[in-house]
Structure formats: C-alpha cells, structure tokens
N, C-alpha and C positions, 0 to 999 in steps of 0.2 A: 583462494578466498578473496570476496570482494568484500571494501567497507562499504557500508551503506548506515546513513545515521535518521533516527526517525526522531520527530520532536512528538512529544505527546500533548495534549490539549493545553494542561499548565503550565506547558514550555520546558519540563525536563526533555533531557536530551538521552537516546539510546545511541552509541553506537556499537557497529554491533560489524566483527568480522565472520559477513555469511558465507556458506557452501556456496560456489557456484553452479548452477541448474536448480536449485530452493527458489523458492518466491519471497518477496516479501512479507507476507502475511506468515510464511512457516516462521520467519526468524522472528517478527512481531509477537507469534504465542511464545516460541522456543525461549526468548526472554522476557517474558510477560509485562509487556509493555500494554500499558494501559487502554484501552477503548477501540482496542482490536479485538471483535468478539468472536471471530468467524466459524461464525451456527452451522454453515454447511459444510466445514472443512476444507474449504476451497475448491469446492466445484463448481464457483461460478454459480451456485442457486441462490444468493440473499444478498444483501447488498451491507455484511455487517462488519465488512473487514475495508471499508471505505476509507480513502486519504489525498489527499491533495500531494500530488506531486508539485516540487517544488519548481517555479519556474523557469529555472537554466537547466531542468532535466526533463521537459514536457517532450522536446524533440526526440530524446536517447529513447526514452519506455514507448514511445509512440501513442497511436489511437488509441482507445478501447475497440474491439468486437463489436459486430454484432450485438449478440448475448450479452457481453458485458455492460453494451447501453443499458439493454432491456433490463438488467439487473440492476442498473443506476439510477433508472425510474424509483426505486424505495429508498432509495439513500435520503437522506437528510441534507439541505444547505448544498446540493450538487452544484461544483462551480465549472469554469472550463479545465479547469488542471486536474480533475475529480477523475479517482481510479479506483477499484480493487484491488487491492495490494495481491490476492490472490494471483490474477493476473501479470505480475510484473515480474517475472525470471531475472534472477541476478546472474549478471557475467561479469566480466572485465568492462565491457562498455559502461556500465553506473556505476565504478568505483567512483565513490564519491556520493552518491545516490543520497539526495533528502527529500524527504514525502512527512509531512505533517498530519497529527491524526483529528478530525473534526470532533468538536465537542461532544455529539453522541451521533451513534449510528441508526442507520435506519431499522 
C-alpha cells in the first residue's frame, strides 16, 4: 500500500492508503472525495478527474501523454502541475503523494 493524501477544494484533507498499480482517481471515487467526477471511468476520455499535483511531486508522476494533453484541453483553470488523476499509477515512488482537486471540473 502507498499513502497518497488528496486535499479537496475546501481544504479537507483524504488520506487514503492505496493499492499499488490503482490510480489516483480509482482511490479518489473508492473514497468519495469530492470533485472527482470521472465520467469516463478512466479512460482517459474527459478531462473530469482533473488535479493539480502538488509541487515536490511534479517530478515522481512525470508528464502527462499525449492523450492526456489532449484531454486537458477541457479541463477547467489548467495550470503547469495539471494532471488526470486517472493517469497517475500508485507505487512506492508517491508514497507520500499530494495532488489537490480544482474547484470544478471540466
């Protein structure tokens, strides 16, 4: 298990000890953390499981995709730390992991 803590809009705080090989977005619905909506189930088709990775972990999750740009074109308030949580595999390397959820999605 890796912790990974997500702040949600209002500032409450999830943490949450995930499966390793889950994404963040499976643990974001699995504990119903708020303004994580993701319509496509994580396929990488919409851009509604959107989050700002937090900046001392921009390096560990890396770039977005391709695809995932293309799907961050609908996102709302895209900043440079701006990810789909779908996208982000928990392992050991983001124990620790915090990604903050934008006030609404696209």
């Amino acid at each position: 298990m890796t912790n990974i803590s997500i702040i949600a809009f209002d500032g409450t705080r999830f943490d949450i000890a995930a499966q390793d090989g889950s994404t963040v977005m499976e643990n974001a619905v699995r504990n119903s953390v708020p303004g994580i909506d993701a319509e496509c189930g994580g396929a990488c088709a919409c851009a509604t499981c959107h989050v700002y990775v937090d900046d001392a972990w921009t390096e560990k999750t890396g770039q977005p995709s391709a695809m995932e740009e293309d799907m961050l074109d609908f996102a709302v308030d895209v900043r440079p730390t701006s990810r789909l949580s779908c996208q982000i595999k928990v392992g050991p390397a983001l124990d620790g992991l915090i990604v903050h959820v934008p006030e609404r999605q696209g």
